[in-house]
C-alpha positions as a printed Julia matrix, in Angstrom:
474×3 Matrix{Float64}:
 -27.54  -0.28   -6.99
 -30.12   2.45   -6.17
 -29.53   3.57   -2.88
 -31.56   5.92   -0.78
 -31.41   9.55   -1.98
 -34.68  11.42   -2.33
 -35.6   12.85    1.16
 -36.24  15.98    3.57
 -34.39  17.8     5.63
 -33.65  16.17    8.97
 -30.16  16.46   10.65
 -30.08  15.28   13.87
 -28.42  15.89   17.43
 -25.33  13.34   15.99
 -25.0   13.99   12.23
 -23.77  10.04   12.72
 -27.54   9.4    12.75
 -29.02  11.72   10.52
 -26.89  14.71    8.22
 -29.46  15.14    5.53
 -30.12  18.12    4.2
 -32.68  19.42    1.64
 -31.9   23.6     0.53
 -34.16  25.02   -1.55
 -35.46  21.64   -2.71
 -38.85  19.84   -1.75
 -40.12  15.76   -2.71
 -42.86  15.63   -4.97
 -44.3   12.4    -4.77
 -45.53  10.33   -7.82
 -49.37   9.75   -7.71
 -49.72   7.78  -10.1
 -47.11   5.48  -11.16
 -43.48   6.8   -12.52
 -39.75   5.87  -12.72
 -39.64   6.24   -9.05
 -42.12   6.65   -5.91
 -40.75  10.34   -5.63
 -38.42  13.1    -6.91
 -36.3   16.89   -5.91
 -37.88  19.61   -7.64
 -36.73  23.13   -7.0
 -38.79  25.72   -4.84
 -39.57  28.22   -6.76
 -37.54  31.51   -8.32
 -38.56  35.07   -7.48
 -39.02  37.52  -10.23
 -39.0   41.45   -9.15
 -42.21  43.01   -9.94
 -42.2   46.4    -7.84
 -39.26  48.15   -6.21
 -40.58  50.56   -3.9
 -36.77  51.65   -2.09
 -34.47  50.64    0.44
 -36.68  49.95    3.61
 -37.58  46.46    4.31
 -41.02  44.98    3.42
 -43.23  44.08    6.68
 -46.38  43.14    5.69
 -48.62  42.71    2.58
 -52.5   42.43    2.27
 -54.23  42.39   -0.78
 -57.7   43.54   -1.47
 -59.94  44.33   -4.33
 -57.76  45.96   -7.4
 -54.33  46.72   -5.52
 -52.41  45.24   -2.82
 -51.21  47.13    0.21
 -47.55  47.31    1.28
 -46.23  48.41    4.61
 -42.23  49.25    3.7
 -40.08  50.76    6.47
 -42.2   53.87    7.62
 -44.31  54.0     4.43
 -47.48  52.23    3.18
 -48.46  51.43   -0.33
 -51.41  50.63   -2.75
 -49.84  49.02   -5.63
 -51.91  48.08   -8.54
 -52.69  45.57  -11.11
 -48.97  46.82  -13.05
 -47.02  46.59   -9.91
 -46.78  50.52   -9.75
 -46.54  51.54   -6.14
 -48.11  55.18   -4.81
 -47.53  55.91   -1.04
 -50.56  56.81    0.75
 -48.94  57.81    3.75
 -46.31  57.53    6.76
 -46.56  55.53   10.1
 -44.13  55.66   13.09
 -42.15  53.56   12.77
 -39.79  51.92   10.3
 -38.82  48.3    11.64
 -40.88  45.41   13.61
 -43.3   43.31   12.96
 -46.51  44.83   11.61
 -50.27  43.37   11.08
 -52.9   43.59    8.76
 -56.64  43.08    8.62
 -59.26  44.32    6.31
 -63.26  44.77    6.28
 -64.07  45.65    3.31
 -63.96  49.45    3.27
 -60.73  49.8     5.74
 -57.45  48.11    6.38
 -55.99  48.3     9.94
 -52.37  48.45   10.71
 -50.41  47.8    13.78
 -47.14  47.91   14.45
 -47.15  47.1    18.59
 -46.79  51.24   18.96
 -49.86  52.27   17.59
 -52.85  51.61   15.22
 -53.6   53.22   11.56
 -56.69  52.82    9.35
 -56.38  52.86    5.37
 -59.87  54.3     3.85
 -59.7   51.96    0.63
 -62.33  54.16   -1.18
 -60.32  57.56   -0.7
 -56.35  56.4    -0.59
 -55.98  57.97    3.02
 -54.18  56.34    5.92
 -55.39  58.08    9.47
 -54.03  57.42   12.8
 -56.49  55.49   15.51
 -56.27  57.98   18.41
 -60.09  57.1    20.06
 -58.37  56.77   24.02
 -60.08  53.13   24.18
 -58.09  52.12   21.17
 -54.77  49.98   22.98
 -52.15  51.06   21.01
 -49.48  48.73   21.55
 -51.68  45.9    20.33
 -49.49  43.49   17.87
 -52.49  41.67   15.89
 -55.65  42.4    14.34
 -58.66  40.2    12.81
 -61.65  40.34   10.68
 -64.49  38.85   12.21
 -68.47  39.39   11.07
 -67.88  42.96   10.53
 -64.99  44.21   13.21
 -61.59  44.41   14.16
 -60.32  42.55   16.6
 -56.85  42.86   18.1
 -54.71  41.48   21.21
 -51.58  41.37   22.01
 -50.72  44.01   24.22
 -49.47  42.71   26.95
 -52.76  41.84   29.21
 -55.16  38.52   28.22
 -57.79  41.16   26.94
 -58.76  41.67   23.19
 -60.93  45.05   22.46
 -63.0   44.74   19.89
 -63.74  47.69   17.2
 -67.45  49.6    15.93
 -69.07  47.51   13.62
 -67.03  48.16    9.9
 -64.96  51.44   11.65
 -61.63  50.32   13.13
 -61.35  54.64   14.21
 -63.91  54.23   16.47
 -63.4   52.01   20.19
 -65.46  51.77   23.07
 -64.04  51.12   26.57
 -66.8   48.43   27.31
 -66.08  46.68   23.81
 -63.24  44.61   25.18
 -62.85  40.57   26.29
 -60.5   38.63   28.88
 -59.41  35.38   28.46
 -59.45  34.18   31.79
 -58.3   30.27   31.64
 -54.88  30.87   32.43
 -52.86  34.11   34.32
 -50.76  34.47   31.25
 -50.68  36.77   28.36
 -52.48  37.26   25.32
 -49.91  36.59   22.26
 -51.61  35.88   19.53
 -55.21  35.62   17.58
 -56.63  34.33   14.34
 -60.69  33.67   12.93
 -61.07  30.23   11.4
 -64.48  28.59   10.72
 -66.27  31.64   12.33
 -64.48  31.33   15.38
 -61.83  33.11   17.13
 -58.97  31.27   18.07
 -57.31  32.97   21.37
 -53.92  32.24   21.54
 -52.31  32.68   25.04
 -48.7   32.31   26.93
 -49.27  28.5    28.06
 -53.0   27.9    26.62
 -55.4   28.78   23.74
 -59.17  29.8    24.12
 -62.02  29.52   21.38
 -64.45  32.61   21.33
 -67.66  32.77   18.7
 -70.0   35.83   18.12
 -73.28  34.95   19.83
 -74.56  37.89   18.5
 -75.88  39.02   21.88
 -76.27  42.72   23.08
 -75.16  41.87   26.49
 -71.97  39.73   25.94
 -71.36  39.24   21.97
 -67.87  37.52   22.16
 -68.03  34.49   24.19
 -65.71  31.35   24.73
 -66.86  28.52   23.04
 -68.43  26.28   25.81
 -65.69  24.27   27.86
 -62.89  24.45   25.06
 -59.74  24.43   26.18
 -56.15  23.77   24.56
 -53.22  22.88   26.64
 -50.76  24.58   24.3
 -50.07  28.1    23.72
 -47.86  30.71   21.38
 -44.57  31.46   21.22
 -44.33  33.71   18.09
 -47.64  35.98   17.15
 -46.08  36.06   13.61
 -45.93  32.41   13.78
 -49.69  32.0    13.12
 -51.3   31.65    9.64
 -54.07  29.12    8.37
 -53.5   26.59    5.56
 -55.76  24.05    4.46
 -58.85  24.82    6.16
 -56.71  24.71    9.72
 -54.38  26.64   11.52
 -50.44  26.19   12.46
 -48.33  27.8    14.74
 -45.52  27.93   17.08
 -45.82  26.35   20.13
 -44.97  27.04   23.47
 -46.66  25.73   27.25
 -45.77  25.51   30.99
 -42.85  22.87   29.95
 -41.17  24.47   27.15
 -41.73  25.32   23.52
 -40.28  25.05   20.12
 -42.95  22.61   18.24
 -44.86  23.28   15.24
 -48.82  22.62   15.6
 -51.35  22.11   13.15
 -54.88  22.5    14.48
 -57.03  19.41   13.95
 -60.45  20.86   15.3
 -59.63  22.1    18.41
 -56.85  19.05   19.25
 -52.91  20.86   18.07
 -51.05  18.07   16.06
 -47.15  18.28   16.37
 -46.1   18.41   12.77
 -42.74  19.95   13.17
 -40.08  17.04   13.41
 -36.73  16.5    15.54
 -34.31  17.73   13.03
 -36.54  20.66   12.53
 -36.92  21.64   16.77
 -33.34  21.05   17.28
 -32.64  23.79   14.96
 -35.46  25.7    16.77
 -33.96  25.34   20.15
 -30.35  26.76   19.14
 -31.95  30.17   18.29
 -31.06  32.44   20.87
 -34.72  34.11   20.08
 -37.68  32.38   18.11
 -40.84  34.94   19.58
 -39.7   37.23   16.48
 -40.75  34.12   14.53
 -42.68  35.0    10.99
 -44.5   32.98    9.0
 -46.89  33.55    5.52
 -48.74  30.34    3.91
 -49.41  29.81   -0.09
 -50.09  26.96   -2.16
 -48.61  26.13   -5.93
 -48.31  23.27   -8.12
 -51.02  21.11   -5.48
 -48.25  21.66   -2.65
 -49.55  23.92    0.07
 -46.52  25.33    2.21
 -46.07  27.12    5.39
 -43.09  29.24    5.58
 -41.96  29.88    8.77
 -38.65  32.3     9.31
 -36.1   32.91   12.14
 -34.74  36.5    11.71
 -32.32  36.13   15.03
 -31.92  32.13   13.98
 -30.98  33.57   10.33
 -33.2   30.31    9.06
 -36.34  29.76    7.31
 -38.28  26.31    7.8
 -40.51  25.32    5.36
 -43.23  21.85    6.04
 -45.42  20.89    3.14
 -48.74  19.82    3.72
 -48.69  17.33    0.63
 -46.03  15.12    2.34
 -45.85  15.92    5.61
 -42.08  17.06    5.25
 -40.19  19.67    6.46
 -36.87  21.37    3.42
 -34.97  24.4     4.24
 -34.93  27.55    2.22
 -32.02  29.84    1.64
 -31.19  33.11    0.45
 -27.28  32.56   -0.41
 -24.47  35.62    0.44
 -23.57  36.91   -3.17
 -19.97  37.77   -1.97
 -19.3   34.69    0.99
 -21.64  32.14   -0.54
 -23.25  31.79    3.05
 -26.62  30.89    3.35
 -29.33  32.61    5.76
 -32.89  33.13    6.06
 -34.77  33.23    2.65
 -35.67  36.94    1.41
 -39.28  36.27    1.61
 -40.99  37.19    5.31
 -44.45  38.23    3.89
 -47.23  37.07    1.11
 -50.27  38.22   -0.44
 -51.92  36.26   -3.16
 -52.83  39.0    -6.29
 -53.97  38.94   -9.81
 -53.15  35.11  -10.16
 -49.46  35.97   -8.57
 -47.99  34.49   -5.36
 -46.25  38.04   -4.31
 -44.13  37.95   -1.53
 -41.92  41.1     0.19
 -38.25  41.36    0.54
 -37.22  41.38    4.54
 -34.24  43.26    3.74
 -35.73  46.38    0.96
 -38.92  47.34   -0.48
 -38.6   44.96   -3.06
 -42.41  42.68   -4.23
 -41.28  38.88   -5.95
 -43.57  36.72   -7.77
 -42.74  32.85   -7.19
 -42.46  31.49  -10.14
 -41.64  27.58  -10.39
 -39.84  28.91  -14.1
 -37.44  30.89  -12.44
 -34.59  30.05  -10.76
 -32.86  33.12   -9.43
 -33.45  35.25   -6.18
 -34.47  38.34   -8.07
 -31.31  37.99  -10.0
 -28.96  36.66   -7.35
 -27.39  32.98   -7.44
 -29.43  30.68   -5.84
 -27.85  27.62   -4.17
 -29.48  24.23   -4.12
 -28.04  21.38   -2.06
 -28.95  17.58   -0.88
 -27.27  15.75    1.9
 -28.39  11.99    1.95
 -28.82  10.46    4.97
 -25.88   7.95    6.12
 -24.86   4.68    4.39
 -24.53   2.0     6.79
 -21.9   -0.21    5.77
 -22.39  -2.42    8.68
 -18.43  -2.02    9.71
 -17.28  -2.96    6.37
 -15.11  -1.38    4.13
 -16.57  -0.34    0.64
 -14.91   0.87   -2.81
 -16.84   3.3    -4.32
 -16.48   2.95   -8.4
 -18.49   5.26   -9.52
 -21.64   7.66   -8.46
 -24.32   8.31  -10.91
 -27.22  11.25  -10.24
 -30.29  10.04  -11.68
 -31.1   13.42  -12.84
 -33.28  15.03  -16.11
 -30.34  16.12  -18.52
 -30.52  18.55  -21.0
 -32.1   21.4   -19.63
 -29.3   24.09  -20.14
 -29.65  27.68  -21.17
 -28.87  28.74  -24.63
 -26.12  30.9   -23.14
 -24.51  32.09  -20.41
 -24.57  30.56  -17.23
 -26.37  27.26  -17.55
 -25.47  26.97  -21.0
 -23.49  24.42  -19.89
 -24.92  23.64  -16.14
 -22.84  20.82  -13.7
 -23.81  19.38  -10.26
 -21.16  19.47   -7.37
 -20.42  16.36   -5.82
 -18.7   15.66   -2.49
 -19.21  12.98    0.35
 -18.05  12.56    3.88
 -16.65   8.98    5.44
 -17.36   9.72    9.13
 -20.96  10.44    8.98
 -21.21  14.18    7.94
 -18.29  15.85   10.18
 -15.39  16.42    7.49
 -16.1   16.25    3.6
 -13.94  15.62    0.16
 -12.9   18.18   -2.75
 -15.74  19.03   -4.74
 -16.16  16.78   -8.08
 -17.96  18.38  -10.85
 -20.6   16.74  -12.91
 -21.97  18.05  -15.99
 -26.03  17.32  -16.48
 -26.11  18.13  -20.08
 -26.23  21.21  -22.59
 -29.63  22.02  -24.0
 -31.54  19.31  -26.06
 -28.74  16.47  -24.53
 -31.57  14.35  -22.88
 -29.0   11.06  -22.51
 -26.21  12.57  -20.88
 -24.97  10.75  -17.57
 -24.52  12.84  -14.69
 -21.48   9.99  -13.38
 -17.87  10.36  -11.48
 -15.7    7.19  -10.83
 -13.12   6.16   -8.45
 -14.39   8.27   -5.22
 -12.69   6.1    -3.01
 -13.23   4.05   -0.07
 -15.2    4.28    3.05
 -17.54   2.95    5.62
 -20.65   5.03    6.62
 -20.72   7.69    3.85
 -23.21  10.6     3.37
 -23.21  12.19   -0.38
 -23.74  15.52   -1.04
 -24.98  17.42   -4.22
 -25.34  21.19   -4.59
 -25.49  23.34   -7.74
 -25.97  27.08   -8.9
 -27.0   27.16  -12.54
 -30.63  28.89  -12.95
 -31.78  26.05  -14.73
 -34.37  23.12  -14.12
 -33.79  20.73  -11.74
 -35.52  17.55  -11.09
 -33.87  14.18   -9.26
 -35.2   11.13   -9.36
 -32.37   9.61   -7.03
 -28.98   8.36   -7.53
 -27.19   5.21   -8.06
 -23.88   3.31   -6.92
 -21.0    1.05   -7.93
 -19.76  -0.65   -5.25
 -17.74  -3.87   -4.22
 -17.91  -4.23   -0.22
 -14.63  -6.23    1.82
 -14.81  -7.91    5.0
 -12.57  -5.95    6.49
């Protein structure tokens, strides 16, 4: 019998419920008719394209011929072959850092102070005009100037048209709907979506001498931000980390100006046991027809990924080389470049491409892994004869590791708290299509979740799994 296998990741407040798990996997549905309504593919590999040194990546932008890279205290243009030459130094080395271009400039803010990159002449100069708020966290594009927020007041300040050097003290905003802070803002559809503490306003450019930003009639929303890294658009809408009056935690996706919860109970219980989620990060890119938004923990240690294509939520996971633990995944910022889906390393100054044909982490092991949800036996006791992974064989390496890959197997018999020994299953050398991914005898039990994991970087696609069973009364 075929028995439910294919799924996301949702483990719930009693793993009795719900254990399943989905690492560095996604479903792919089938459009248009196949073996079965949907499959596990693997996310994508990263392949190392520029090492610029030890200090973390914080933020990417890419514009014209080269892409711009803020590592540690330095920032970057990096061109078309991934060689990197440092412009220049800001002050400081860590944090969370923002990016916004107008065509001639990039702005950079780092929640101490502001920097402008002259694209034409390589230079990166500090913003020191006294009306410039220099612990702002965010900065926009928007018709021709800079915005940015975030500084701890519900004002944004709003730059010279195309110079983000030059500020004027009457150039700024307030968002006055609700006492709280400014946290966050981003420019969809021509408009400039306000995020606050416990609400979110919607300002357009009248284009008026006397008041040029205003809020956008009566608009209101009844949620607000609880991450200003959370924030990134993704087909043609916006999602974000929510947080109100009554609590926070929830993923939104703006439908017009109505937030959709898209985040899911297994996904906001792991939410609310971080300790911290405003440090929250999250980049959005698209590949294969799947458009993703990644969203990343760095106290939680956990990155959270929800795919528009299905509506489901998978976990990704950079594993520990030496304890085989997982934590957050290495990527924490994107820029799309030449045709490449580049993303920065959180940890050094290391730029990936995502390539669906890789299957390492830069050269580290990557660990895959699917927990089904639980098999209801309905009290009674059943012999399991044999477990078969309906898997695409024969996709080994000519040599070395994957030459020969294999599938770990192990299940649990109360629900997901204790699990077997591992059983090994071997999914076929290159070119052996027909070999049967199958272990027999595995025992007896009565509400059993399975559990498959592997580590060979080769290609990985499930279909689902099957059973041999007899069931007792008893």
């Amino acid at each position: 019998m075929r028995i439910p296998f294919v799924g996301p990741a949702y483990k719930l407040e009693s793993v009795n419920q719900s254990a399943q798990r989905c690492v560095n996997l996604y479903v792919q549905q089938t459009e248009n008719g196949g073996k079965t309504s949907s499959m596990l593919v693997r996310t994508p590999g990263k392949v190392l394209r520029c090492d610029i040194g030890n200090d973390p990546v914080r933020q990417m932008l890419a514009f014209g011929d080269h892409y711009y890279v803020v590592s540690g205290y330095g920032v970057y243009s990096v061109n078309a072959a991934h060689v990197a030459t440092a412009i220049n130094y800001i002050g400081t080395r860590t944090g969370f850092v923002s990016m916004a271009c107008n065509g001639s400039q990039i702005i950079i803010l780092d929640g101490v102070a502001g920097w402008i990159v002259d694209i034409a002449a390589q230079t990166l100069t500090q913003i020191t005009d006294s009306d410039f708020p220099q612990s702002a966290t965010w900065a926009r594009y928007y018709d021709g100037y800079f915005i940015v927020g975030g500084y701890g007041s519900k004002q944004f300040k709003v730059s010279a048209l195309n110079d983000g050097l030059t500020w004027d003290a009457l150039d700024f905003y307030s968002a006055e709907a609700d006492p709280g802070a400014n946290i966050a803002g981003e420019v969809d559809h021509r408009e400039l979506i306000l995020f606050g503490e416990n609400v979110t306003e919607v300002w357009i450019d009248t284009g008026s001498n006397e008041a040029q930003f205003q809020r956008a009639g009566n608009t209101l929303i009844e949620v607000g931000c609880a991450a200003v890294g959370s924030v990134a658009k993704l087909d043609n809408s916006v999602i974000f980390l929510g947080r109100d009056r009554r609590g926070q935690g929830i993923v939104y996706r703006m439908n017009g100006y109505s937030p959709q919860r898209i985040s899911d109970y297994g996904v906001e219980l792991a939410i609310d046991g971080y300790s911290t989620i405003s440090d929250a990060v999250a980049f959005t890119y698209q590949q294969r027809g799947h458009a993703f938004y990644v969203l990343s923990f760095p106290t939680g240690n956990a990155t959270w990924v929800y795919d528009v294509s299905t509506g489901l939520w998978h976990e990704r996971a950079y594993m520990d080389q030496k304890t085989g633990l997982y934590g957050r995944d290495l990527a924490a910022s994107f820029c799309f470049f030449n045709g490449q889906l580049l993303v920065g390393d959180y940890r050094y100054g290391r730029i990936y491409e995502l390539d669906k044909d890789a299957y390492t982490d830069g050269g580290d092991i990557v660990r895959w892994l699917r927990s089904t949800a639980v098999q209801d036996s309905e009290g009674n006791r059943v012999f399991y004869q044999s477990f078969e992974l309906d898997i695409e064989a024969g996709t080994g390496l000519n040599d070395g590791q994957g030459s020969d890959p294999l599938v770990m197997l192990r299940w649990s018999d109360d629900g997901g708290h204790r699990w077997s020994n591992t059983k090994y299953m071997p999914i076929g050398k290159i070119g052996q299509y027909g070999r049967r991914a199958k272990r027999e005898q595995l025992g007896a039990g009565r509400n059993r979740v399975w559990e498959i994991s592997g580590t060979d970087p080769v290609k990985i696609s499930i279909m689902g799994a099957m059973l041999r069973l007899t069931a007792s009364d008893r």
